[in-house]
CHARMM-style PDB file with segment names, atoms N, HN, CA, C and O in Angstrom:
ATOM      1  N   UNK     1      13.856  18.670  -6.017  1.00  0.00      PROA
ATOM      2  CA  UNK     1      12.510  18.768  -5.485  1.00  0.00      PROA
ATOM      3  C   UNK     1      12.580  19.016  -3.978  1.00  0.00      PROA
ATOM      4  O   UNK     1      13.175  18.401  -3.093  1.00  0.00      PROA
ATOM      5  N   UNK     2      11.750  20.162  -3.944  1.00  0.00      PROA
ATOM      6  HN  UNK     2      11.266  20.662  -4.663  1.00  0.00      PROA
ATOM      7  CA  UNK     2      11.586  20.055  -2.124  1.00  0.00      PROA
ATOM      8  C   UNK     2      11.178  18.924  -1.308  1.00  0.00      PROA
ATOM      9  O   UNK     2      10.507  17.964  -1.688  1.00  0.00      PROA
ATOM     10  N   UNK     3      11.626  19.124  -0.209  1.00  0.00      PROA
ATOM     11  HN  UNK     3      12.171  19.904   0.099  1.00  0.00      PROA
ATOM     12  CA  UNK     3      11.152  17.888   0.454  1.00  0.00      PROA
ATOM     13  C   UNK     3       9.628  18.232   1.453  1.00  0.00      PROA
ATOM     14  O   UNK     3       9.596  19.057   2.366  1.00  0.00      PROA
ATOM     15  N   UNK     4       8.642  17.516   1.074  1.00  0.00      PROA
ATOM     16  HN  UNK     4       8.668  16.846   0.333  1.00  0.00      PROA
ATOM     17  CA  UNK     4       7.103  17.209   1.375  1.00  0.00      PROA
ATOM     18  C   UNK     4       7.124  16.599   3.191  1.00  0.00      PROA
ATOM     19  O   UNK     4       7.503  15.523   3.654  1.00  0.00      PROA
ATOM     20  N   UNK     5       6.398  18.132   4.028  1.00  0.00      PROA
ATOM     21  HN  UNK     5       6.090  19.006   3.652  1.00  0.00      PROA
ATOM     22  CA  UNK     5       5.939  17.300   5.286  1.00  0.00      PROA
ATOM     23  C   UNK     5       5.025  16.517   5.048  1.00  0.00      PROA
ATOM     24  O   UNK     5       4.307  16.832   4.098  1.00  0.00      PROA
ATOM     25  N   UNK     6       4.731  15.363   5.713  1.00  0.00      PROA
ATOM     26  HN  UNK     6       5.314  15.107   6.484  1.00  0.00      PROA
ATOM     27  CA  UNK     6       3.640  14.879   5.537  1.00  0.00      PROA
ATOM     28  C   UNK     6       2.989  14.934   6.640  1.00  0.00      PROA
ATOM     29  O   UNK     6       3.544  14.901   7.739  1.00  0.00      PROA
ATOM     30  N   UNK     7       1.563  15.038   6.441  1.00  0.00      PROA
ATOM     31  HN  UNK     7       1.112  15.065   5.549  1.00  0.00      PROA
ATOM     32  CA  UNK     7       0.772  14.645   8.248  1.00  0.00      PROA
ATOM     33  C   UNK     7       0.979  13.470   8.041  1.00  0.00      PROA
ATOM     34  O   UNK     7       1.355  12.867   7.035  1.00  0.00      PROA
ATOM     35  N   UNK     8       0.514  12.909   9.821  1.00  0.00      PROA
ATOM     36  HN  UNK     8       0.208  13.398  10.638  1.00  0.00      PROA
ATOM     37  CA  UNK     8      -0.150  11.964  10.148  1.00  0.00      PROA
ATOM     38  C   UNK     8      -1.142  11.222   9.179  1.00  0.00      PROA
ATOM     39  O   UNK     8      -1.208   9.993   9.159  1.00  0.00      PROA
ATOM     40  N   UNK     9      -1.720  11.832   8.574  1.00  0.00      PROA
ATOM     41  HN  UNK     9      -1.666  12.831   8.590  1.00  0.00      PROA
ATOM     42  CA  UNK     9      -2.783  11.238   7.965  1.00  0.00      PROA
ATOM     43  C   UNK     9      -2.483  10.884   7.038  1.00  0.00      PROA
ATOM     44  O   UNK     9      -3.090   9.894   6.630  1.00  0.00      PROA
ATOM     45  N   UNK    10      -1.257  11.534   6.056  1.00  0.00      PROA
ATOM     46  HN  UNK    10      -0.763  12.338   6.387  1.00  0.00      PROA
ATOM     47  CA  UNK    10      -1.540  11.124   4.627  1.00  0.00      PROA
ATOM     48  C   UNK    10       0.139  10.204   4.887  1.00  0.00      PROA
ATOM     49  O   UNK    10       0.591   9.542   3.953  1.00  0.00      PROA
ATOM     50  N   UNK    11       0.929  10.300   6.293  1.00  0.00      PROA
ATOM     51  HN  UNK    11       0.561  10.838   7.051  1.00  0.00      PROA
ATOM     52  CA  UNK    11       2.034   9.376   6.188  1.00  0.00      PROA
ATOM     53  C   UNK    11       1.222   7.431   6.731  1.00  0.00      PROA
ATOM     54  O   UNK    11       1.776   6.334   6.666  1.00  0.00      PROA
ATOM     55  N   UNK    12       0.071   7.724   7.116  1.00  0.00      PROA
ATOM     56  HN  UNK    12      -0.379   8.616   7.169  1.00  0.00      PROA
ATOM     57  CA  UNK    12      -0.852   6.407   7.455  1.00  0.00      PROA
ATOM     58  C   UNK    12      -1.736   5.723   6.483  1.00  0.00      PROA
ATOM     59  O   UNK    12      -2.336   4.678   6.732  1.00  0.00      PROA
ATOM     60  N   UNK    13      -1.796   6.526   5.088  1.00  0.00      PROA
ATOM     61  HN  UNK    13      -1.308   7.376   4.885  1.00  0.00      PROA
ATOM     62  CA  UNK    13      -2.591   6.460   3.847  1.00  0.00      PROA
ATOM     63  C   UNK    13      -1.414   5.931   2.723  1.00  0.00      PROA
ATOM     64  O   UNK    13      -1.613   5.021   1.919  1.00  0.00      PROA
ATOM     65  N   UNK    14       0.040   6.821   2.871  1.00  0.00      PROA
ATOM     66  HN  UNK    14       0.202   7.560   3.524  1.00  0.00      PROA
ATOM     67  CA  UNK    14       0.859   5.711   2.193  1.00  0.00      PROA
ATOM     68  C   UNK    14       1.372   4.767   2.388  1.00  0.00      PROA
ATOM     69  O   UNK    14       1.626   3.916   1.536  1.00  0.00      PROA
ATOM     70  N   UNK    15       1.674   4.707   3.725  1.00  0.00      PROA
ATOM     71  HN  UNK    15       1.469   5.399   4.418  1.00  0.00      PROA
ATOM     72  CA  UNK    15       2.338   4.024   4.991  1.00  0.00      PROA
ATOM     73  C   UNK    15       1.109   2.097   4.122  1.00  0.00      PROA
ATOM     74  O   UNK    15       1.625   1.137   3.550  1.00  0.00      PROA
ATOM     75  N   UNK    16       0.146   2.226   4.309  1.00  0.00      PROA
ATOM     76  HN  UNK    16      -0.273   3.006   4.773  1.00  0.00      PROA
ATOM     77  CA  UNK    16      -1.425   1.518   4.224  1.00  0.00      PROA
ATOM     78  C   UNK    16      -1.428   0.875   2.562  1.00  0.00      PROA
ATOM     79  O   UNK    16      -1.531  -0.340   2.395  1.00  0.00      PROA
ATOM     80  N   UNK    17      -1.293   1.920   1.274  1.00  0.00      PROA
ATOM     81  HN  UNK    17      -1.210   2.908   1.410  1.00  0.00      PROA
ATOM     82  CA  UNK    17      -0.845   1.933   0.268  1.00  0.00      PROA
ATOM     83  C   UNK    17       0.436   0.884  -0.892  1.00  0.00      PROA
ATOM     84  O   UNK    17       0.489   0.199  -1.913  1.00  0.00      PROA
ATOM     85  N   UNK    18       1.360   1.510   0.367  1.00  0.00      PROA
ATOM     86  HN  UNK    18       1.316   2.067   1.196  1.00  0.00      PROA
ATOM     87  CA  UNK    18       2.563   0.278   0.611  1.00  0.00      PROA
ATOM     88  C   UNK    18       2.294  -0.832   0.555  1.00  0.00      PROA
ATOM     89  O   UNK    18       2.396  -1.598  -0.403  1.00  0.00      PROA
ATOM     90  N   UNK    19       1.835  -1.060   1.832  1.00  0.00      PROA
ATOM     91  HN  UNK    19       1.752  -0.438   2.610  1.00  0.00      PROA
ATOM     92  CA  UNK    19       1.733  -2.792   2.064  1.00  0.00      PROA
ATOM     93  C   UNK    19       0.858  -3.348   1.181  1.00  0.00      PROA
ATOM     94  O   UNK    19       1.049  -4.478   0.731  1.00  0.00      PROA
ATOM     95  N   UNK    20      -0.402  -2.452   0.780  1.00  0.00      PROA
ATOM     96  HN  UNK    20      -0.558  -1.534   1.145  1.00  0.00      PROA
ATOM     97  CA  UNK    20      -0.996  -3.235  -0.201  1.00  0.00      PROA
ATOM     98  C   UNK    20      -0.585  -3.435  -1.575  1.00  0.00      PROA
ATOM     99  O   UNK    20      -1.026  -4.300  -2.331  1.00  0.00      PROA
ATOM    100  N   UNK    21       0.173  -2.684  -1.799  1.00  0.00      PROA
ATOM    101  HN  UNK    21       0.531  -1.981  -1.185  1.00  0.00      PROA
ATOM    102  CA  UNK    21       0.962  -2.487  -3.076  1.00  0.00      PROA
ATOM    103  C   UNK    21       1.897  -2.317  -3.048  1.00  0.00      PROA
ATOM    104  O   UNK    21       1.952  -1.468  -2.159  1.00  0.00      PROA
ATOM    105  N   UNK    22       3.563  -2.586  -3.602  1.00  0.00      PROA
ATOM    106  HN  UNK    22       3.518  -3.276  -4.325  1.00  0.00      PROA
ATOM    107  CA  UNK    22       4.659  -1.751  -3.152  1.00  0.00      PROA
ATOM    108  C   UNK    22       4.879  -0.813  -4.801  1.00  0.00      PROA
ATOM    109  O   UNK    22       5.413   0.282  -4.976  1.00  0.00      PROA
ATOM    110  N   UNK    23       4.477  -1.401  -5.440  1.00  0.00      PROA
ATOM    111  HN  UNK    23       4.043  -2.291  -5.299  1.00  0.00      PROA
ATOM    112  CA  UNK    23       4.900  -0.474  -6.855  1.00  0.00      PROA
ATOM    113  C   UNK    23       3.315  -0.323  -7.920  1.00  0.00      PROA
ATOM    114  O   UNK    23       2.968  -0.823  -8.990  1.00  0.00      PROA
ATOM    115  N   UNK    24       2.594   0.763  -6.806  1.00  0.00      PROA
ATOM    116  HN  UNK    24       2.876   1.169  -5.936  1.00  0.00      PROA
ATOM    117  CA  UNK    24       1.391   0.756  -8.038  1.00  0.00      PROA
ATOM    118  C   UNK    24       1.411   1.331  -9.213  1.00  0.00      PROA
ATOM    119  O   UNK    24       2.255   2.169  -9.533  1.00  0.00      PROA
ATOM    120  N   UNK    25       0.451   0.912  -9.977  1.00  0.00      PROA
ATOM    121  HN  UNK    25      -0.235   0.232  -9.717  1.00  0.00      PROA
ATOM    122  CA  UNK    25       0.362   1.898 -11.568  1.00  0.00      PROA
ATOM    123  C   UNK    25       0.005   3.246 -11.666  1.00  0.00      PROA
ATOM    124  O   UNK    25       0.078   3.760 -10.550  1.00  0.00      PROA
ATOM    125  N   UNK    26      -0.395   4.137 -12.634  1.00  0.00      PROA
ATOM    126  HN  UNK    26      -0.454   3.721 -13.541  1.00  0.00      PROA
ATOM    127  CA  UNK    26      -0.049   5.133 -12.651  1.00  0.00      PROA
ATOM    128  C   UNK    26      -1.862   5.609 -11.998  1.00  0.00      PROA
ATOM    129  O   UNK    26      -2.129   6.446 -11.137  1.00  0.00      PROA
ATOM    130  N   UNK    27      -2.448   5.069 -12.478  1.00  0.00      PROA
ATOM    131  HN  UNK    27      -2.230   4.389 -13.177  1.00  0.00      PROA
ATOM    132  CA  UNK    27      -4.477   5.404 -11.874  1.00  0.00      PROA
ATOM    133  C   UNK    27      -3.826   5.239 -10.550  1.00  0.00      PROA
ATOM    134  O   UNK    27      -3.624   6.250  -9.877  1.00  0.00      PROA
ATOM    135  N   UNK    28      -3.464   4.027 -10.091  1.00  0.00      PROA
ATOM    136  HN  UNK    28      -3.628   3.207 -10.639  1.00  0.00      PROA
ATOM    137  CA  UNK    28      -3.839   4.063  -8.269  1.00  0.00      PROA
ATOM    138  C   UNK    28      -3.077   5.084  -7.759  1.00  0.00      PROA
ATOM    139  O   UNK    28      -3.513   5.761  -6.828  1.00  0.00      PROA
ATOM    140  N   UNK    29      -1.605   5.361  -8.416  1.00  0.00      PROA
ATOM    141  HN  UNK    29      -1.250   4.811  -9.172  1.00  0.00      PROA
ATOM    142  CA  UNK    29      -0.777   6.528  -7.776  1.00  0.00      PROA
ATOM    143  C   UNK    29      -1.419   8.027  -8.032  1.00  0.00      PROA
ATOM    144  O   UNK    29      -0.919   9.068  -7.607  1.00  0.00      PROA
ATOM    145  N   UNK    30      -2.883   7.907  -8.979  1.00  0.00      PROA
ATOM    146  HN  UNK    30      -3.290   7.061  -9.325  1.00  0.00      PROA
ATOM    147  CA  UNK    30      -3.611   9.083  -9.333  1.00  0.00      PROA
ATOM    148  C   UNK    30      -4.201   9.466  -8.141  1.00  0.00      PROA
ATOM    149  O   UNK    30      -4.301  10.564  -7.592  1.00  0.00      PROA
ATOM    150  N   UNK    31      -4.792   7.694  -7.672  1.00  0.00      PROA
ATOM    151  HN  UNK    31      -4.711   6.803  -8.119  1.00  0.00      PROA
ATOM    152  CA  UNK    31      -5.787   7.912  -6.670  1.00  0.00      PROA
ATOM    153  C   UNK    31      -5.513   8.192  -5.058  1.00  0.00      PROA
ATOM    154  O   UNK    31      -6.297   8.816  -4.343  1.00  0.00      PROA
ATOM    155  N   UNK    32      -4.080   7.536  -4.555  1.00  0.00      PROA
ATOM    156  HN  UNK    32      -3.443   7.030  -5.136  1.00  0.00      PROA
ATOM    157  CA  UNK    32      -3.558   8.264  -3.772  1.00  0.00      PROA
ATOM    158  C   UNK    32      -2.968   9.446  -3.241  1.00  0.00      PROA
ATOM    159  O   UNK    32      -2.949   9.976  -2.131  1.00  0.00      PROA
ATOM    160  N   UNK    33      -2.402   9.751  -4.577  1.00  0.00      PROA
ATOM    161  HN  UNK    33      -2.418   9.320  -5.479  1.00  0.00      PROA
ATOM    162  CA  UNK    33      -1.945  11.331  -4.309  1.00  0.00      PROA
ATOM    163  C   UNK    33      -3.613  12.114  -3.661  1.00  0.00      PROA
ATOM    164  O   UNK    33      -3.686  12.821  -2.657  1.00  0.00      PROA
ATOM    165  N   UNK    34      -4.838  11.710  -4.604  1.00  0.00      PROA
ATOM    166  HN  UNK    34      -4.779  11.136  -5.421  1.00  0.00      PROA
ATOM    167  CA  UNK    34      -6.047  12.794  -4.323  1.00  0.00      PROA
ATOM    168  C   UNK    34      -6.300  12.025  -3.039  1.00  0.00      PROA
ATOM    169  O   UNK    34      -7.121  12.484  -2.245  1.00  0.00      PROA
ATOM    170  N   UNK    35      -5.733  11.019  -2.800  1.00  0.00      PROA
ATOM    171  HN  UNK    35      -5.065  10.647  -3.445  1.00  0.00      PROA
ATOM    172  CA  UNK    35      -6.735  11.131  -1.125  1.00  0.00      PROA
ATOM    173  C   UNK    35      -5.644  11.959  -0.211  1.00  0.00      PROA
ATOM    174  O   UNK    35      -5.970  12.574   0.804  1.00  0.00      PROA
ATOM    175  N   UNK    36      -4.394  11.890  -0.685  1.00  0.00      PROA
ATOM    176  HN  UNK    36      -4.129  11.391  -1.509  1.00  0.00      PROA
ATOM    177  CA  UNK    36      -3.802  12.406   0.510  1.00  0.00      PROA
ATOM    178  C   UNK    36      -3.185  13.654   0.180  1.00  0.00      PROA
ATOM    179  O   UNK    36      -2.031  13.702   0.607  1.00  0.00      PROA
ATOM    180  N   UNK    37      -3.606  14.829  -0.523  1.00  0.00      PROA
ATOM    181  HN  UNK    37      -4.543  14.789  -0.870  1.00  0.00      PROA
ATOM    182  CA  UNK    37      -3.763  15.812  -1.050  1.00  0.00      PROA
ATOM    183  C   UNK    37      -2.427  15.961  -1.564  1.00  0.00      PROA
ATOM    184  O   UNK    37      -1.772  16.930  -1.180  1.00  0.00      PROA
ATOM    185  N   UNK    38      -1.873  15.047  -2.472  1.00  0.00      PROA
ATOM    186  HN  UNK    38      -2.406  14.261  -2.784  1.00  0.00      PROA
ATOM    187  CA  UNK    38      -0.132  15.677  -2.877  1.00  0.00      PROA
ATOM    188  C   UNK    38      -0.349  15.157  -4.265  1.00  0.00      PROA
ATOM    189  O   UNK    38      -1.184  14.394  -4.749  1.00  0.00      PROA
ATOM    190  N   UNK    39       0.684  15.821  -4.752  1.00  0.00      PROA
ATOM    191  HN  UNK    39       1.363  16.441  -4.359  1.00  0.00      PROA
ATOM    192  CA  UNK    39       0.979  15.271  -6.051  1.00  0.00      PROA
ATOM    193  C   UNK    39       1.487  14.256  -6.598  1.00  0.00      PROA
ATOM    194  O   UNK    39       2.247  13.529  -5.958  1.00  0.00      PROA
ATOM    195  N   UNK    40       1.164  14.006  -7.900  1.00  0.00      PROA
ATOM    196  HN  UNK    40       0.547  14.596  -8.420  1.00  0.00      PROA
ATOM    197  CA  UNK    40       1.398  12.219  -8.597  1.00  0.00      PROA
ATOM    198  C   UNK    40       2.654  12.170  -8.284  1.00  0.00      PROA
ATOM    199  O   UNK    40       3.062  11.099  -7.835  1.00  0.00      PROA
ATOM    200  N   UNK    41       3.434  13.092  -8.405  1.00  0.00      PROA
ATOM    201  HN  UNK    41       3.102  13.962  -8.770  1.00  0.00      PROA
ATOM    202  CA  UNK    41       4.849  13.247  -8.726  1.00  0.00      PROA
ATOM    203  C   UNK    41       5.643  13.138  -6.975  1.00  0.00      PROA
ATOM    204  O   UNK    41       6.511  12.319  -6.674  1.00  0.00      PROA
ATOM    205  N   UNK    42       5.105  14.097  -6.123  1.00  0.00      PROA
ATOM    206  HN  UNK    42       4.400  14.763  -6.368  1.00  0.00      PROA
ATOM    207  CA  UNK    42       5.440  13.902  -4.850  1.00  0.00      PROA
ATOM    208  C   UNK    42       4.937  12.483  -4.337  1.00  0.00      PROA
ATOM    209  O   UNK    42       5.469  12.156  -3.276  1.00  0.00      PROA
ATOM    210  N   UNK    43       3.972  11.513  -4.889  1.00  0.00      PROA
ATOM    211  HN  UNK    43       3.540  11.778  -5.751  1.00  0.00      PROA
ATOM    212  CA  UNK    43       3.437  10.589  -4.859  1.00  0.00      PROA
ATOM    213  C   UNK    43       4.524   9.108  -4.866  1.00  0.00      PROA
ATOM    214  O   UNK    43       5.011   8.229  -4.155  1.00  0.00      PROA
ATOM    215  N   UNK    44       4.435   9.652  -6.273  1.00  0.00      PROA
ATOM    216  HN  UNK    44       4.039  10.366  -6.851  1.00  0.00      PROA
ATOM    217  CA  UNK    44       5.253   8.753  -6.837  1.00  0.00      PROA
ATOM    218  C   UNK    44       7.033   9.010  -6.188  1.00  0.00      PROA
ATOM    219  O   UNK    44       7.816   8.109  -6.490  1.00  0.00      PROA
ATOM    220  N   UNK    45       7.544  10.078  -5.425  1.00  0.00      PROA
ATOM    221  HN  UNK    45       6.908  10.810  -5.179  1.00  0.00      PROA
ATOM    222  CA  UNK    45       8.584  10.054  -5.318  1.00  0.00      PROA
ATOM    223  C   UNK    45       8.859   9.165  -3.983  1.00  0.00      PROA
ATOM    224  O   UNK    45       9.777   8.389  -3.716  1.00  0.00      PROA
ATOM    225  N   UNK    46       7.575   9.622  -3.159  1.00  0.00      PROA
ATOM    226  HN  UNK    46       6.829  10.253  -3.376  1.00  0.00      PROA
ATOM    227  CA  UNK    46       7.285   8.557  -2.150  1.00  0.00      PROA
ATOM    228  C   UNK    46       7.921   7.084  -2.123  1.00  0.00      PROA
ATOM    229  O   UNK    46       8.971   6.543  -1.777  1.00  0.00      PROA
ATOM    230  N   UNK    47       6.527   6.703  -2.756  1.00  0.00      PROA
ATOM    231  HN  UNK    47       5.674   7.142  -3.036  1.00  0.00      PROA
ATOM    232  CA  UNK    47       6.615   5.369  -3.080  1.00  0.00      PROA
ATOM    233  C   UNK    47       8.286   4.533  -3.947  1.00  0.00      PROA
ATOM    234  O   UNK    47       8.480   3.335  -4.153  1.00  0.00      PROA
ATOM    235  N   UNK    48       9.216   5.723  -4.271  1.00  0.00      PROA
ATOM    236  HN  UNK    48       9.059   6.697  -4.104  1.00  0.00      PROA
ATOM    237  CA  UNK    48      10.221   5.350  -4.760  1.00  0.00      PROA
ATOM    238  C   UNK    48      11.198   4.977  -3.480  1.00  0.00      PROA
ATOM    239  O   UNK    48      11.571   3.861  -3.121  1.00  0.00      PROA
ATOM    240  N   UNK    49      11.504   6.323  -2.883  1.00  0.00      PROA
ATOM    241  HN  UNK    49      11.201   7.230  -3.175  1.00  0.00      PROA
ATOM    242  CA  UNK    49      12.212   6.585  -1.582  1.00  0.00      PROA
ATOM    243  C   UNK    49      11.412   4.914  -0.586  1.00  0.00      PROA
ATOM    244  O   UNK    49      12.249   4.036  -0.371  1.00  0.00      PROA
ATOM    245  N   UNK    50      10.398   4.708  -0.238  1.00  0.00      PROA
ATOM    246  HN  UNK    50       9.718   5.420  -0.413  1.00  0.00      PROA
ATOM    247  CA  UNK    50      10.010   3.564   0.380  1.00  0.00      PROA
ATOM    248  C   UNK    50      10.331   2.472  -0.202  1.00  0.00      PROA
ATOM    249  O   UNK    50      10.777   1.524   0.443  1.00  0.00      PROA
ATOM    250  N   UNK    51      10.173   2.437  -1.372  1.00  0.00      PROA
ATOM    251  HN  UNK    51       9.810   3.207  -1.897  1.00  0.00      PROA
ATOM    252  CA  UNK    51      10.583   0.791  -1.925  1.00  0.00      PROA
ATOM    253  C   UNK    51      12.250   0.915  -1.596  1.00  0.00      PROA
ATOM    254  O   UNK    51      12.736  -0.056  -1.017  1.00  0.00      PROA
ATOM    255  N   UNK    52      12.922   1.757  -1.843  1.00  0.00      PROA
ATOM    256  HN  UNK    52      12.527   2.546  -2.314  1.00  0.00      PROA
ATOM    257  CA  UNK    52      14.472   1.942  -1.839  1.00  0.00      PROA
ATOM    258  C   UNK    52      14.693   1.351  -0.054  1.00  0.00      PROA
ATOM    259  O   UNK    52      15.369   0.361   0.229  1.00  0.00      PROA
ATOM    260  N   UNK    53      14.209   1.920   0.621  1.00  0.00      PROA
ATOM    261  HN  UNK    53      13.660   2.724   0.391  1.00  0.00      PROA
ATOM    262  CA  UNK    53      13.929   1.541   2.366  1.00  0.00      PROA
ATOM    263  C   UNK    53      13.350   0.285   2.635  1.00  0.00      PROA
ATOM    264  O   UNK    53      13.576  -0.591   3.469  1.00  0.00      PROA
ATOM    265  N   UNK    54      12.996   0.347   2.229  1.00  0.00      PROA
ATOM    266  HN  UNK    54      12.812   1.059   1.552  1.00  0.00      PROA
ATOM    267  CA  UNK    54      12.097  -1.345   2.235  1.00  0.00      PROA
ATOM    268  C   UNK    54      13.061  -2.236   1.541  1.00  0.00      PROA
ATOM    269  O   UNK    54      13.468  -3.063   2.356  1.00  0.00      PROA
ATOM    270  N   UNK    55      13.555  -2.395   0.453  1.00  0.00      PROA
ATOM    271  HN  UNK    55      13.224  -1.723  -0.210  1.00  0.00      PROA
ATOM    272  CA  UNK    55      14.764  -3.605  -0.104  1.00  0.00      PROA
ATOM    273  C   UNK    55      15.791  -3.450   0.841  1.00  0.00      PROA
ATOM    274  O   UNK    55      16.513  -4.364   1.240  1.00  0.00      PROA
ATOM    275  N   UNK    56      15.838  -2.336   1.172  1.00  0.00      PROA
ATOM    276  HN  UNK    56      15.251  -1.594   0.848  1.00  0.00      PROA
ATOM    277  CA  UNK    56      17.739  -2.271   1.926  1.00  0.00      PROA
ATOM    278  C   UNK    56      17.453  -3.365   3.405  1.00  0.00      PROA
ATOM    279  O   UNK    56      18.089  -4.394   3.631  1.00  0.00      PROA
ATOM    280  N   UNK    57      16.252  -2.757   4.333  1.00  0.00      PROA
ATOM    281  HN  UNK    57      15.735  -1.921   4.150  1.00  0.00      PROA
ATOM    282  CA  UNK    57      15.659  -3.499   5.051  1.00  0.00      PROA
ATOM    283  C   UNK    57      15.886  -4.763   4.641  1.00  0.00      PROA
ATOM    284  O   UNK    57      16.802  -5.452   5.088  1.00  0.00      PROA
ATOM    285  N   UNK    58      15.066  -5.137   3.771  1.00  0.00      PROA
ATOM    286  HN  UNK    58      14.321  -4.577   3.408  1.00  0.00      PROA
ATOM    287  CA  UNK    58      15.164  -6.611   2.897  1.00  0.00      PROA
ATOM    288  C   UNK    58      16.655  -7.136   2.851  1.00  0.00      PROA
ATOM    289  O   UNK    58      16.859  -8.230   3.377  1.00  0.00      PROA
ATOM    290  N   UNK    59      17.317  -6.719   2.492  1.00  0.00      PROA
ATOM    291  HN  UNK    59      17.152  -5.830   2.064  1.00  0.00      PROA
ATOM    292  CA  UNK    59      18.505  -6.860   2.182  1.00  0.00      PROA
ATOM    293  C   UNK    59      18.637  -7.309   0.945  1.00  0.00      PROA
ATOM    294  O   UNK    59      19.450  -8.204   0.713  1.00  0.00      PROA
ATOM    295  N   UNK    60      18.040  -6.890   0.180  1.00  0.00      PROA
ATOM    296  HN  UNK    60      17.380  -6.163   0.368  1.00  0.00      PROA
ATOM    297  CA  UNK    60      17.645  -6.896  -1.424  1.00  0.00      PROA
ATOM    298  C   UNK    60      18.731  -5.582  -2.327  1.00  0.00      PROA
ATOM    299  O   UNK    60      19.027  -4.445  -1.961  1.00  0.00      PROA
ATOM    300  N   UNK    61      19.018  -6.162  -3.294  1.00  0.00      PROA
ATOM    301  HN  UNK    61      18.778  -7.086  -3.591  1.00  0.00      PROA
ATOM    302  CA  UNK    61      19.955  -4.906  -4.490  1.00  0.00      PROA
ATOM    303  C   UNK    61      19.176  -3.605  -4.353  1.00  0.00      PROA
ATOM    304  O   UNK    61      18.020  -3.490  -3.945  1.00  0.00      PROA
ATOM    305  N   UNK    62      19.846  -2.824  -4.686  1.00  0.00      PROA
ATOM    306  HN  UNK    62      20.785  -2.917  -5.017  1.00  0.00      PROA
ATOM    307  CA  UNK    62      19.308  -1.457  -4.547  1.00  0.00      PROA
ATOM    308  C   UNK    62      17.919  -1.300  -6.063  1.00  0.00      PROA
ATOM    309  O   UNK    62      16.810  -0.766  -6.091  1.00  0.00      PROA
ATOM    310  N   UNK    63      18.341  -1.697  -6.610  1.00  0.00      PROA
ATOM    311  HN  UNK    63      19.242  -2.131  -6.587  1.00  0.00      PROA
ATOM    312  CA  UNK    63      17.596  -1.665  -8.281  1.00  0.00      PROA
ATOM    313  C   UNK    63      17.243  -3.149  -8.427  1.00  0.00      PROA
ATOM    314  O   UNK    63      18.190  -3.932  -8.506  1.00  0.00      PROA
ATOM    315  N   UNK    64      15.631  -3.767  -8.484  1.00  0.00      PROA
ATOM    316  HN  UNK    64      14.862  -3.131  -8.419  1.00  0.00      PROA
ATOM    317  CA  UNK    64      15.135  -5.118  -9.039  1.00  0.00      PROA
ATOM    318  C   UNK    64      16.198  -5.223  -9.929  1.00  0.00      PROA
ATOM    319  O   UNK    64      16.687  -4.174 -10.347  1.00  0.00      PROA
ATOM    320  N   UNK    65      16.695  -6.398 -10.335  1.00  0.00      PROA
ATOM    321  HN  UNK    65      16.298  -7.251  -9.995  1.00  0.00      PROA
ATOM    322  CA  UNK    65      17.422  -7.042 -11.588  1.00  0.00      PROA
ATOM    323  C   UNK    65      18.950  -6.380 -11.360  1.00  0.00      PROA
ATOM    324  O   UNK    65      19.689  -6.264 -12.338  1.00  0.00      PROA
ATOM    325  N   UNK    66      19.419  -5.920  -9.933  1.00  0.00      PROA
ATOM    326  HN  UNK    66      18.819  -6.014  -9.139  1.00  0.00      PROA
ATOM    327  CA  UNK    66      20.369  -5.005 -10.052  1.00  0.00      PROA
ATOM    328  C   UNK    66      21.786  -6.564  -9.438  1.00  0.00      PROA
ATOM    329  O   UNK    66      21.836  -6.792  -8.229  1.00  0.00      PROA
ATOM    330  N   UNK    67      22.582  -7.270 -10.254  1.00  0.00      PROA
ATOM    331  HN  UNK    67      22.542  -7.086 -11.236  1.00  0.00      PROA
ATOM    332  CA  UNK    67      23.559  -7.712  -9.213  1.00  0.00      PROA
ATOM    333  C   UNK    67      24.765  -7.402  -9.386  1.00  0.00      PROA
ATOM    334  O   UNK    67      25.791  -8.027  -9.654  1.00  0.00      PROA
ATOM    335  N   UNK    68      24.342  -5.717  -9.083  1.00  0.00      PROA
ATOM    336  HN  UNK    68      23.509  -5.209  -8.865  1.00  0.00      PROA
ATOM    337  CA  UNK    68      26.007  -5.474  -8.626  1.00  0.00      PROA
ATOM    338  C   UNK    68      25.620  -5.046  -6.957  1.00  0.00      PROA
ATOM    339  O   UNK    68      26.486  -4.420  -6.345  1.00  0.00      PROA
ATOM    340  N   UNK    69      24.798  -5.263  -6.506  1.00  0.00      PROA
ATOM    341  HN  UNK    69      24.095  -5.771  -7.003  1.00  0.00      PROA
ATOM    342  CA  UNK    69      24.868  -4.675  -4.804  1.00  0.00      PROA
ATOM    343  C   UNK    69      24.885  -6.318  -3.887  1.00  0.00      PROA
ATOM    344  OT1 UNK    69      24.931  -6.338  -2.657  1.00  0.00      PROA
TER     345      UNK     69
END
């Protein structure tokens, strides 16, 4: 998959998204992609790549339930 610029606007809409959620369901990831004009899929790849950034931060396993890291 190519990789997605994001504006300002829609990196402050997932950026926002995040914190309120870190792993939403598939409606709210409907409803973000349409506010921030991208796809479920570029959406959802998002929100993957961030949770992955966010545990390492954490200093959390790479994969929930993962203890081999």
């Amino acid at each position: 998959m190519e990789r997605t610029k994001l504006s300002e606007y829609q990196a402050k809409v997932l950026e926002e998204n995040f914190k309120a959620n870190r792993n939403p369901d598939g409606t709210t990831l409907m409803l973000v992609a349409a506010e921030c004009g991208l796809s479920e899929a570029e959406t959802r790849n998002w929100f993957e790549l961030r949770r992955s950034q966010w545990r390492q931060a954490e200093g959390l396993p790479a994969k929930l339930g993962s203890v081999l890291d």
